[in-house]
N, CA, C and O atoms as a MOPAC input file, in Angstrom:
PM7 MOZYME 1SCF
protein

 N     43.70800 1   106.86300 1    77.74200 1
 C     44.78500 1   107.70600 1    77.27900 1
 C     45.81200 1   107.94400 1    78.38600 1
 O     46.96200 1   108.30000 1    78.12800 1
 N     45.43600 1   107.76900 1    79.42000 1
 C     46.36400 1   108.06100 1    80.76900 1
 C     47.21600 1   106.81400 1    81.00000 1
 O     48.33700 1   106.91500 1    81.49700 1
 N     46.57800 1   105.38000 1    80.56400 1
 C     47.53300 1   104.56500 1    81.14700 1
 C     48.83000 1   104.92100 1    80.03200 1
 O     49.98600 1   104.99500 1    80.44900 1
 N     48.54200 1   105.09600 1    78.80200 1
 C     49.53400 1   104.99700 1    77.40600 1
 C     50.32300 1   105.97700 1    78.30200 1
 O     51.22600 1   105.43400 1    78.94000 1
 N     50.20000 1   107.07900 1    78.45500 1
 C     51.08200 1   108.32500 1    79.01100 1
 C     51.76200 1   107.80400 1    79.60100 1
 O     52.94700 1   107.83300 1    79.27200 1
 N     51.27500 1   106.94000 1    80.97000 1
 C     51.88100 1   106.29700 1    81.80600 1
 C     52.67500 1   104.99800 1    81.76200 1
 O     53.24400 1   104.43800 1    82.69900 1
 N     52.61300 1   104.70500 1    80.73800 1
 C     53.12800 1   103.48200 1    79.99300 1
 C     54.88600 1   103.89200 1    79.41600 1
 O     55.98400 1   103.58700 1    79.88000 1
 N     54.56500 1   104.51800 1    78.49000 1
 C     55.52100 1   105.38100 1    78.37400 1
 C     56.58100 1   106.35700 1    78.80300 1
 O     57.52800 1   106.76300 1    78.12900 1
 N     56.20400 1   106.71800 1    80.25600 1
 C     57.01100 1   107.65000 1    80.46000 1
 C     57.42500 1   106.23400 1    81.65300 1
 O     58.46200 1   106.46300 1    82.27600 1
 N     56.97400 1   105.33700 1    81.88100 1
 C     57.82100 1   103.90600 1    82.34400 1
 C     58.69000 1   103.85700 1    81.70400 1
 O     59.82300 1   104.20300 1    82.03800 1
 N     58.38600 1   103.44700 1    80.71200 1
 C     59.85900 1   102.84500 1    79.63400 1
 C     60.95800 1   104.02900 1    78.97600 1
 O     61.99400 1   103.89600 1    78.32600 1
 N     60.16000 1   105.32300 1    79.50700 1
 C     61.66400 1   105.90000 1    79.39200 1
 C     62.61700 1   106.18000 1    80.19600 1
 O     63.77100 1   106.57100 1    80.02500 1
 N     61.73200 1   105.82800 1    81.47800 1
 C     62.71300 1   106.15400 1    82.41300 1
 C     63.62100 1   104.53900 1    83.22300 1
 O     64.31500 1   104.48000 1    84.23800 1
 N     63.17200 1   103.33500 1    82.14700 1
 C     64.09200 1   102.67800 1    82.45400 1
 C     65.13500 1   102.19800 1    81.16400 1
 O     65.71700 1   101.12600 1    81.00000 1
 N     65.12100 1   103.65600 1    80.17900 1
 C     66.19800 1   103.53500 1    79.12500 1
 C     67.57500 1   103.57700 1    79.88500 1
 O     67.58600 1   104.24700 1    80.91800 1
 N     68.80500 1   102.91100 1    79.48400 1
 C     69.80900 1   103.39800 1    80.38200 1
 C     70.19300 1   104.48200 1    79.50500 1
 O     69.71600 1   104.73900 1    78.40000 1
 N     71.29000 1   105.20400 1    80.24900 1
 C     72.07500 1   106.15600 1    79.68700 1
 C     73.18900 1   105.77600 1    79.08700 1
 O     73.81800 1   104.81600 1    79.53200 1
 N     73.63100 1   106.50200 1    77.92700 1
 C     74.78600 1   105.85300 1    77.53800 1
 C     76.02800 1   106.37000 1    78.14300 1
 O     76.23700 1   107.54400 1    78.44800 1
 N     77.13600 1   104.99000 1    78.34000 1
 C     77.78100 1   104.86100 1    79.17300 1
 C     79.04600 1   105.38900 1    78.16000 1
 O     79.26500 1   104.68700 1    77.17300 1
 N     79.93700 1   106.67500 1    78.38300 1
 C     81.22400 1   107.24200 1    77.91600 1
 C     82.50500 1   106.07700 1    78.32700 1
 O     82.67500 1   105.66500 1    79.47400 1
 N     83.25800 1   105.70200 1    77.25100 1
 C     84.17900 1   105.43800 1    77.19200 1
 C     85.52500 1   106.09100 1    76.41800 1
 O     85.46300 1   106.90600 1    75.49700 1
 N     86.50800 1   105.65400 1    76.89000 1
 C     87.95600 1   106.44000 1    76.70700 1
 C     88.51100 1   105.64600 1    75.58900 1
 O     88.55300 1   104.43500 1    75.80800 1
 N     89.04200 1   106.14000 1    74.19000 1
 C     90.03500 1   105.34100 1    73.79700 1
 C     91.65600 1   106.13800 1    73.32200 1
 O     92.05100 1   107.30200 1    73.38200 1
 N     92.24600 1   104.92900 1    72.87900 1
 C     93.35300 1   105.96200 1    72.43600 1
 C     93.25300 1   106.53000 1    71.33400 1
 O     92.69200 1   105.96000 1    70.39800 1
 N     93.76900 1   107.76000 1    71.21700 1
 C     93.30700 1   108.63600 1    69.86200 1
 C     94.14900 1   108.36100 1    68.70900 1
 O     94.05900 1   108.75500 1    67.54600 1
 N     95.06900 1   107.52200 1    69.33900 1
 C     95.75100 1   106.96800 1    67.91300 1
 C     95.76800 1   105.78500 1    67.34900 1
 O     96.32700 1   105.72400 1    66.25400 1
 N     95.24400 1   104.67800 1    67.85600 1
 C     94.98800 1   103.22600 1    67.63300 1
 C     93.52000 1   103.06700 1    67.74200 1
 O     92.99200 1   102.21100 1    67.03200 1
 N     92.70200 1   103.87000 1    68.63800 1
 C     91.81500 1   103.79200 1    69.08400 1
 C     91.31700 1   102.55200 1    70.03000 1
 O     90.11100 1   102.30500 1    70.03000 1
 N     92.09400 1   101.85700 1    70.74000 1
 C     92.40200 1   100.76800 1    71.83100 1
 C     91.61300 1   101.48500 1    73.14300 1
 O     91.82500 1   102.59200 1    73.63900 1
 N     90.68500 1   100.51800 1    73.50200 1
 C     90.42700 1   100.78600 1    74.79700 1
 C     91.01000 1   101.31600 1    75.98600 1
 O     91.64400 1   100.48300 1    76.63400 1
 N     90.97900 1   102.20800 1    76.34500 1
 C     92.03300 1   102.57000 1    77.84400 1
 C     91.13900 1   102.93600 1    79.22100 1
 O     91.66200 1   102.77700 1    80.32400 1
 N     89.69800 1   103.45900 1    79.09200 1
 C     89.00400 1   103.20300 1    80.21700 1
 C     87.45500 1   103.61800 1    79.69100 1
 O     87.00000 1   104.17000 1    78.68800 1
 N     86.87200 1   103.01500 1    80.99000 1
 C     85.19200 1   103.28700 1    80.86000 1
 C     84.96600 1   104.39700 1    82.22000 1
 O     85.70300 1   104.70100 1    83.15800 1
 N     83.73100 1   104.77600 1    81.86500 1
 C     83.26200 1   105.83100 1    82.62700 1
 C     83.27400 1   105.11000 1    84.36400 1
 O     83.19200 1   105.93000 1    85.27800 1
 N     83.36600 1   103.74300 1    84.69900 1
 C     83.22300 1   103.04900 1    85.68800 1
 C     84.82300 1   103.79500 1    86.33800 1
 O     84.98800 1   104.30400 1    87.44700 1
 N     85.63600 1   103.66700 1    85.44700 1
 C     87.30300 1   103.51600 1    85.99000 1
 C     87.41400 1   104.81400 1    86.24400 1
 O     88.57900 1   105.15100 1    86.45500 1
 N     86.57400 1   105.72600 1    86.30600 1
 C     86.98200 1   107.00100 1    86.77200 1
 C     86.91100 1   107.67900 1    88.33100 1
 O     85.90700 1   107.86200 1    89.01900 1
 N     87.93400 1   107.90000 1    88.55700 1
 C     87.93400 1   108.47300 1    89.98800 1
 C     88.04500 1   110.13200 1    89.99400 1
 O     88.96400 1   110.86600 1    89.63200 1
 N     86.53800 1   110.46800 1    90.63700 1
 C     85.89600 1   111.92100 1    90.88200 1
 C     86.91600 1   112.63900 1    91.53100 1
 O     87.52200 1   111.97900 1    92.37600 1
 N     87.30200 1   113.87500 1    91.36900 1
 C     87.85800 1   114.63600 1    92.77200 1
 C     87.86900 1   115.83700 1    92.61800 1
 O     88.09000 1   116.26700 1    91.48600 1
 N     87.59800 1   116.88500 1    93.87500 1
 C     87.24000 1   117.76200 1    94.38400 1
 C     88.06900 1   118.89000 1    93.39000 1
 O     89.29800 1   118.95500 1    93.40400 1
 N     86.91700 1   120.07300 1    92.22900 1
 C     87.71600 1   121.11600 1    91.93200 1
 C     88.36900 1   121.74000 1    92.94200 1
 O     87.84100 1   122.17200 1    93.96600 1
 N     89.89000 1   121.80300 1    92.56300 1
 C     90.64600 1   122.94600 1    93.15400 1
 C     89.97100 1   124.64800 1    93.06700 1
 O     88.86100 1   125.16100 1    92.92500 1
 N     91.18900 1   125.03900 1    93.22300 1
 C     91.15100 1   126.63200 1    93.44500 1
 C     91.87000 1   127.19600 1    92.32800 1
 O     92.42800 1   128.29200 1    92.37700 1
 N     91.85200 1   126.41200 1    91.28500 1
 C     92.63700 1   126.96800 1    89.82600 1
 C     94.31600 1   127.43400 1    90.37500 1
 O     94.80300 1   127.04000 1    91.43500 1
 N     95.10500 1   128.46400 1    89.25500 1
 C     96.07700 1   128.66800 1    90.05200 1
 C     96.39900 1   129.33300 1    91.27000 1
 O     97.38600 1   130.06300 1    91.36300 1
 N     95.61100 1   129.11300 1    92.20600 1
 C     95.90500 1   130.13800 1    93.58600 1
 C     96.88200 1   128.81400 1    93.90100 1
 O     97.99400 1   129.08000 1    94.35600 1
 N     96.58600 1   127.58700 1    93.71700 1
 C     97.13100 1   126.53600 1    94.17700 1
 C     98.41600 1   125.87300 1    93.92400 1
 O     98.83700 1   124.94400 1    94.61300 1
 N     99.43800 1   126.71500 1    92.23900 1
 C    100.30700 1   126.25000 1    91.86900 1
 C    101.04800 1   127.29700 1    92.31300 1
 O    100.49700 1   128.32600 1    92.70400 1
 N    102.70600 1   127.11200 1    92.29900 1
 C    103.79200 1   127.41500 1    92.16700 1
 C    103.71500 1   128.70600 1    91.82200 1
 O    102.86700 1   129.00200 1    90.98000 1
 N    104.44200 1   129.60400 1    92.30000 1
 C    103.98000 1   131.17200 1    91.76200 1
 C    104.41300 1   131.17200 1    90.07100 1
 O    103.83300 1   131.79200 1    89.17900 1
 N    105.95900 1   130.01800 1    89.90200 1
 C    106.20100 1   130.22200 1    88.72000 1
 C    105.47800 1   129.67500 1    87.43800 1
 O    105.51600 1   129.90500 1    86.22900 1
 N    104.75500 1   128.78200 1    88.34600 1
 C    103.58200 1   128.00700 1    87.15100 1
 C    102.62800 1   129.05500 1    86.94400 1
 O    102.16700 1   128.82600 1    85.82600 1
 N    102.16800 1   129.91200 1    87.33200 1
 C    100.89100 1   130.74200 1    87.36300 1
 C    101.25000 1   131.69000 1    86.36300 1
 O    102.31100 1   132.27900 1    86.15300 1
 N     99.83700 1   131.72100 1    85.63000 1
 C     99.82600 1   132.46300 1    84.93300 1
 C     99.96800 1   134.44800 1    85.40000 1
 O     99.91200 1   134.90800 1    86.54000 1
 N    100.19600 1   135.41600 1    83.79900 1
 C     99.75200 1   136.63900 1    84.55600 1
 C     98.97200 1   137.48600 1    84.79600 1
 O     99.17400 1   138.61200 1    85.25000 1
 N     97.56100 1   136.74500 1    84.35900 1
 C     96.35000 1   137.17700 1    84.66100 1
 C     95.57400 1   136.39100 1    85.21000 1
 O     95.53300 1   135.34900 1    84.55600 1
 N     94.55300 1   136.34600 1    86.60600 1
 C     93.61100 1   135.98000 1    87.30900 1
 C     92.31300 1   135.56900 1    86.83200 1
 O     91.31900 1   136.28200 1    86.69400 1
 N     92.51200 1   133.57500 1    86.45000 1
 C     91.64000 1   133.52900 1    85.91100 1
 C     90.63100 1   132.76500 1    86.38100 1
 O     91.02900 1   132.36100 1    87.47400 1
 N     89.31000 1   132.24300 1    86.12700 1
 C     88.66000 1   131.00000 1    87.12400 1
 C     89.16500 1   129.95000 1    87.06400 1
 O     90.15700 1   129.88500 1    86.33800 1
 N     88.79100 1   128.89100 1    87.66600 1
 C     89.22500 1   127.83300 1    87.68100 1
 C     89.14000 1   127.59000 1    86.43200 1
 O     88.33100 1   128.19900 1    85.73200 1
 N     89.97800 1   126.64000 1    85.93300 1
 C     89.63400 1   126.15000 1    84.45400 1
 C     89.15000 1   124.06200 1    85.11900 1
 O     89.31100 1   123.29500 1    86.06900 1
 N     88.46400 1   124.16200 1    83.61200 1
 C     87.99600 1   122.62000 1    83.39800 1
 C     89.17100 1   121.58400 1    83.41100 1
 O     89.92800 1   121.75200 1    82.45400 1
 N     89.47300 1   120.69300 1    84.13600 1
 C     90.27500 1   119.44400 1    83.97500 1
 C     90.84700 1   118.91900 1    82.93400 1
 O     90.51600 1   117.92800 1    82.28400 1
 N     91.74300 1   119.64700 1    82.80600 1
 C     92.61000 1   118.70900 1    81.25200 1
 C     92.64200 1   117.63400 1    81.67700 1
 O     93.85400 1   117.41800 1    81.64500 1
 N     92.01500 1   116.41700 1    82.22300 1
 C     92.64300 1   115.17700 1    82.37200 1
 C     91.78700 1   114.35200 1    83.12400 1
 O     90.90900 1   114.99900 1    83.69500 1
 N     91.74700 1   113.00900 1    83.33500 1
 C     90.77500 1   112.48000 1    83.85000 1
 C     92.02000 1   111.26000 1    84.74900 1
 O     92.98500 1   110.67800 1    84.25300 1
 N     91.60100 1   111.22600 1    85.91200 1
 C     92.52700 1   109.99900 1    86.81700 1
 C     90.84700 1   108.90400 1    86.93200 1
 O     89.62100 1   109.01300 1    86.97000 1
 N     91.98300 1   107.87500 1    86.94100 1
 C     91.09500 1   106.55900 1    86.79100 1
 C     91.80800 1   105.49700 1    88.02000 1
 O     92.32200 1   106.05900 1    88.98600 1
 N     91.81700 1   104.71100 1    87.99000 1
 C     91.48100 1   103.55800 1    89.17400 1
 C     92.93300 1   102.92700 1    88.40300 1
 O     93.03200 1   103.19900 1    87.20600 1
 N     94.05500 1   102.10300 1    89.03200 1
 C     95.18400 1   101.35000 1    88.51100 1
 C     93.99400 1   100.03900 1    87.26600 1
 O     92.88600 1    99.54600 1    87.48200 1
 N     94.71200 1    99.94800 1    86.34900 1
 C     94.35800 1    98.78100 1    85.47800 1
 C     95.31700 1    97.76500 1    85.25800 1
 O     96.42100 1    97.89800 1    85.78500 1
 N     95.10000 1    96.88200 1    84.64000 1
 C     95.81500 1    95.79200 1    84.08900 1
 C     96.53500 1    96.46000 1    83.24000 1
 O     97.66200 1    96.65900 1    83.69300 1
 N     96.31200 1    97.04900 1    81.82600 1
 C     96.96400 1    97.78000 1    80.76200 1
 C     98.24700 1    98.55500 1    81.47800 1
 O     99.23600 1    98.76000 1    80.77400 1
 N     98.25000 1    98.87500 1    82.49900 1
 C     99.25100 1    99.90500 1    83.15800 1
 C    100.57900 1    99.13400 1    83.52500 1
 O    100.98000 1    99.01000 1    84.68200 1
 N    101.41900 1    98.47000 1    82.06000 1
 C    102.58600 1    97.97600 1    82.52700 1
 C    103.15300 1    98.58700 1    83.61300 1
 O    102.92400 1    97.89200 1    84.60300 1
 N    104.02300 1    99.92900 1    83.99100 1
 C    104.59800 1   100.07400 1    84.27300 1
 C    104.63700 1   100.31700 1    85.74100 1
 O    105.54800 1   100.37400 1    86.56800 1
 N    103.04900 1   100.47200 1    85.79500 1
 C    102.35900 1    99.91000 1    87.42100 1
 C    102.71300 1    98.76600 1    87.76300 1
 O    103.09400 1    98.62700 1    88.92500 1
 N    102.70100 1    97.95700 1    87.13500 1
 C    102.43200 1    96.47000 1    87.51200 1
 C    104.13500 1    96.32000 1    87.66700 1
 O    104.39300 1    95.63700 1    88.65800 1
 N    105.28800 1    96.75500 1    86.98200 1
 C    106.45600 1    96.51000 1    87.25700 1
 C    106.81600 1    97.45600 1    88.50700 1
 O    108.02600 1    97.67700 1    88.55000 1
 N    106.31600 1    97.87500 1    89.20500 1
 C    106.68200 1    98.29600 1    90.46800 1
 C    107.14000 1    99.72000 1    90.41800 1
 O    107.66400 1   100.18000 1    91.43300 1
 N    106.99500 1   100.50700 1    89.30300 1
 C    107.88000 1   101.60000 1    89.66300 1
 C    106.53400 1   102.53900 1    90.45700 1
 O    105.33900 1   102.46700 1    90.17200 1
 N    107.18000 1   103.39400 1    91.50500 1
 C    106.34300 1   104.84200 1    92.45900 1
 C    106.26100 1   105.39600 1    91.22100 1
 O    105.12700 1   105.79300 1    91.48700 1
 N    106.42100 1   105.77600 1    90.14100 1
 C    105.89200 1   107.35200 1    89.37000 1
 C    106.46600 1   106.62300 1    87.67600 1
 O    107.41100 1   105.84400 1    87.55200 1
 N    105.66000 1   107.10700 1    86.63700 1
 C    106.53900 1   106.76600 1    85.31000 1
 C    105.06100 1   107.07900 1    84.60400 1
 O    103.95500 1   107.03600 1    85.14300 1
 N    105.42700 1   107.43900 1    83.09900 1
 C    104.58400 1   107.82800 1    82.37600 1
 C    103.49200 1   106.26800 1    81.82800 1
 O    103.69800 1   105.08400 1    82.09300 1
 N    102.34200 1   106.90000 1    81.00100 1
 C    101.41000 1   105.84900 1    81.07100 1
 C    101.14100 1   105.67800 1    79.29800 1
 O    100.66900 1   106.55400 1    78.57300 1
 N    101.57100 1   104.35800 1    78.89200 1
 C    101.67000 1   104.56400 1    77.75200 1
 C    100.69100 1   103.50800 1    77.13400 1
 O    100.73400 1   102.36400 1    77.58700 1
 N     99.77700 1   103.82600 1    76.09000 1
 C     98.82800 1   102.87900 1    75.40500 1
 C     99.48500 1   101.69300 1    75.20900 1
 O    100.67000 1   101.85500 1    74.91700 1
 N     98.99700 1   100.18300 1    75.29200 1
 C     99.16300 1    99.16200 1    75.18300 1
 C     99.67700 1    98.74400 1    73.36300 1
 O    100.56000 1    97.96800 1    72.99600 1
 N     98.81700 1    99.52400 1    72.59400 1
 C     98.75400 1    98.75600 1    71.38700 1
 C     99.59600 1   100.18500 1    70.53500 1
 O     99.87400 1    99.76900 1    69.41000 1
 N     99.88100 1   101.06500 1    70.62300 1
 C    100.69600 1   101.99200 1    69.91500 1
 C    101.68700 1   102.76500 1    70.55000 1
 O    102.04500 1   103.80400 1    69.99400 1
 N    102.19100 1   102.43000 1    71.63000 1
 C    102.78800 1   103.21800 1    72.87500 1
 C    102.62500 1   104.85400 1    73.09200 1
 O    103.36700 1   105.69900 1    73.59200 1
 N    101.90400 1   104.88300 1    72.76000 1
 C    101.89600 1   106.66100 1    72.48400 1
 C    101.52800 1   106.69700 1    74.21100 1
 O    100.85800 1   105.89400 1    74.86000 1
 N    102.20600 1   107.88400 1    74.63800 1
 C    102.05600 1   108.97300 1    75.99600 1
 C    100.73700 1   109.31600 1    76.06100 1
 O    100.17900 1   110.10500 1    75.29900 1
 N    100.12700 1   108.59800 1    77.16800 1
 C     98.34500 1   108.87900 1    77.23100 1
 C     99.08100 1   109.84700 1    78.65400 1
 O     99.34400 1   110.99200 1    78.28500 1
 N     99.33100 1   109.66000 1    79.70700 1
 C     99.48600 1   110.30200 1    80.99400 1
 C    100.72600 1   109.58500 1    81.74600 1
 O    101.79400 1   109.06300 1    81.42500 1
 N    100.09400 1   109.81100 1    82.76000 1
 C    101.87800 1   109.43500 1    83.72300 1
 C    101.01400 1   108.93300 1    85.14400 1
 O     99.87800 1   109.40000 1    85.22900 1
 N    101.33700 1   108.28200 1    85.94000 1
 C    101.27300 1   107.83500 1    87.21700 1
 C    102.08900 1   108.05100 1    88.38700 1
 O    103.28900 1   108.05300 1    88.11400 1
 N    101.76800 1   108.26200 1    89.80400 1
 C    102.83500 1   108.38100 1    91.07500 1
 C    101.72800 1   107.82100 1    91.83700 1
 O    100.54200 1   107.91500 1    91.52500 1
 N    102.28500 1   107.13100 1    93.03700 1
 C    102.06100 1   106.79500 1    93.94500 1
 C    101.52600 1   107.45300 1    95.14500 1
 O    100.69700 1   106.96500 1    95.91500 1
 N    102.15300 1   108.75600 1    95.24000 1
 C    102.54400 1   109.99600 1    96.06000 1
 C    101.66000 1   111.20800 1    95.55900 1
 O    101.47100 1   112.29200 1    96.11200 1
 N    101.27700 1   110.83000 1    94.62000 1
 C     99.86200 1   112.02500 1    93.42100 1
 C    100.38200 1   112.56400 1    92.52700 1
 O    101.54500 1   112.32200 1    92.20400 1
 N     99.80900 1   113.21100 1    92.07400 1
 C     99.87600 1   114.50800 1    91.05400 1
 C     99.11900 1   115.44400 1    91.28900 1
 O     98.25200 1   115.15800 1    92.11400 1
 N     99.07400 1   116.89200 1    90.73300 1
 C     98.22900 1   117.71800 1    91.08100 1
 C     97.63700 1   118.20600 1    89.05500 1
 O     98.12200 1   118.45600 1    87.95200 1
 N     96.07000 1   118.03500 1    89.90400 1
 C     95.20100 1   118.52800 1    88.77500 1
 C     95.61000 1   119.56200 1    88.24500 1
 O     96.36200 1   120.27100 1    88.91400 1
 N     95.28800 1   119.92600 1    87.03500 1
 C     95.56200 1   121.09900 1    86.41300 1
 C     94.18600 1   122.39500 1    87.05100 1
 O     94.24400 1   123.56200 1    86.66300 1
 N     93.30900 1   122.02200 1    87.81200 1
 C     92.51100 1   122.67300 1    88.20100 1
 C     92.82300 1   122.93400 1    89.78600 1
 O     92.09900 1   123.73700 1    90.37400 1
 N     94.06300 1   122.16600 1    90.61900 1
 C     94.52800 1   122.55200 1    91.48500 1
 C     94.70700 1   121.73100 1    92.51100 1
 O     95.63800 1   121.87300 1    93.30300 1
 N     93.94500 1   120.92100 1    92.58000 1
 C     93.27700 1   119.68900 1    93.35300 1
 C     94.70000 1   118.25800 1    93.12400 1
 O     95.18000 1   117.65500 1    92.16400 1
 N     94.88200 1   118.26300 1    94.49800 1
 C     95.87900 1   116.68500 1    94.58000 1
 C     95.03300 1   115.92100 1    94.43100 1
 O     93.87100 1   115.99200 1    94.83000 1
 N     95.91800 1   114.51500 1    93.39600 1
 C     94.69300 1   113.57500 1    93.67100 1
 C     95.96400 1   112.58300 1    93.91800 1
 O     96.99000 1   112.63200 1    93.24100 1
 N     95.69900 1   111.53400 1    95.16400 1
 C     96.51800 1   110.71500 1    95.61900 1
 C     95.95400 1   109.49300 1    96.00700 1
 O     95.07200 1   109.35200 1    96.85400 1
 N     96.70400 1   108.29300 1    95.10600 1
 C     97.64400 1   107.93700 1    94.19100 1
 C     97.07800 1   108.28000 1    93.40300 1
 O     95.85200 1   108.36900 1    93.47000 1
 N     97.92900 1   108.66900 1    92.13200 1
 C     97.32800 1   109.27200 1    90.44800 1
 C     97.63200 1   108.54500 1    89.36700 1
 O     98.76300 1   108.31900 1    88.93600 1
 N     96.61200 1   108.18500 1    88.93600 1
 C     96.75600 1   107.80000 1    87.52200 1
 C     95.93600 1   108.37200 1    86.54300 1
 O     94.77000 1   108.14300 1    86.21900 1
 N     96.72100 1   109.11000 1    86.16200 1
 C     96.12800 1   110.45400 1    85.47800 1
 C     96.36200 1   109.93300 1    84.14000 1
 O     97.25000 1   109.16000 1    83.77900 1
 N     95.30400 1   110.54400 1    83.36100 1
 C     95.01400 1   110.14800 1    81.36900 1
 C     94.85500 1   111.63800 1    80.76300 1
 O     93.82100 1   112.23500 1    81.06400 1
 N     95.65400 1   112.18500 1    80.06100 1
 C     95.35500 1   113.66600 1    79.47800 1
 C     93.80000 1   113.58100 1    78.42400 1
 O     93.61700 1   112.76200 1    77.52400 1
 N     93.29100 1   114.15300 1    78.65500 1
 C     92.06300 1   114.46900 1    77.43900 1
 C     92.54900 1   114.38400 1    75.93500 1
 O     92.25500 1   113.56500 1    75.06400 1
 N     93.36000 1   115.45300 1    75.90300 1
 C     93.58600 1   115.72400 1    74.68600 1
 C     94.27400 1   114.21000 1    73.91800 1
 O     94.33900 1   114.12300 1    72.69100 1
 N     94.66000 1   113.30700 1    74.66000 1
 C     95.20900 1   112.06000 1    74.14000 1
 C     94.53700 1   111.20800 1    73.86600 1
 O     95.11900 1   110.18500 1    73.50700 1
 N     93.11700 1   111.19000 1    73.88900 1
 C     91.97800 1   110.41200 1    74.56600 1
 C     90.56900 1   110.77100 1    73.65100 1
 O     90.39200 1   111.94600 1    73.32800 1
 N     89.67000 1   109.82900 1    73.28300 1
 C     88.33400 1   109.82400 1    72.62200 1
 C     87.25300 1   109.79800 1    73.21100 1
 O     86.65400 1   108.73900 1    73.39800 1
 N     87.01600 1   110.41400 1    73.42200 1
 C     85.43100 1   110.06500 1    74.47100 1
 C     84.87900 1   109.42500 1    73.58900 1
 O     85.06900 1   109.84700 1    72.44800 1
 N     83.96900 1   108.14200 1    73.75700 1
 C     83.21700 1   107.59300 1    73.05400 1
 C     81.45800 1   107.43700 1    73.83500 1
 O     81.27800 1   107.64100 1    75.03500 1
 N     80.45500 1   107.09200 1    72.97800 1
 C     79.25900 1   106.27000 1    73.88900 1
 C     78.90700 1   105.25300 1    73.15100 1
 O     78.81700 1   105.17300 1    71.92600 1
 N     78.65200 1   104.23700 1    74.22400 1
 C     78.18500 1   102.82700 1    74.12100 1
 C     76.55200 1   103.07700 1    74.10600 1
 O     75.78200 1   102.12000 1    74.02700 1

């Protein structure tokens, strides 16, 4: 009865996990996998923006509207050379995010440099 136990808790622990992917929420076209994502350090919420961006109550950090990923192929407007320009789905042009060279700053506070930032709300999480 011990090897079965042991048998088993083998093969679950070499199930993989399923791997999240991004699509567009309006064509539903591939735009990234959980691989193309580049991690970065929560900010300090708004202690970190513009006094006029800040809200007027003191709140925690909030969760990342947005996910920055690694430059792709799909990213015409990368590939035509421009420093900064918005990032638009391949197969329906719809406004997924925007790109700079120079960064952007998270909505949680945090620069991330170079940015190629993808809004959530534009976006499907999927699993494979």
């Amino acid at each position: 009865m011990q090897t079965v136990v042991t048998s088993i808790s083998d093969s679950a622990e070499h199930v993989p996990k399923p791997q999240a992917i991004y699509r567009c929420k309006k064509c539903r076209r591939l735009v990234a996998s959980e691989e193309n994502i580049v991690p970065h350090e929560q900010g300090k919420g708004e202690k970190c923006f513009k006094r006029k961006k800040r809200s007027e109550m003191e709140n925690e950090p909030a969760e990342c509207s947005s996910l920055f990923v690694e430059s792709m192929k799909w990213m015409q407007s990368v590939q035509e050379g421009f420093v900064g320009e918005k990032l638009q789905c391949m197969g329906c042009k719809a406004r997924l995010g925007s790109f700079n060279w120079a960064g952007l700053q998270c909505s949680c506070g945090a620069w991330v440099t170079p940015a190629f930032q993808l809004h959530k709300s534009r976006l499907d999480k999927c699993f494979i």
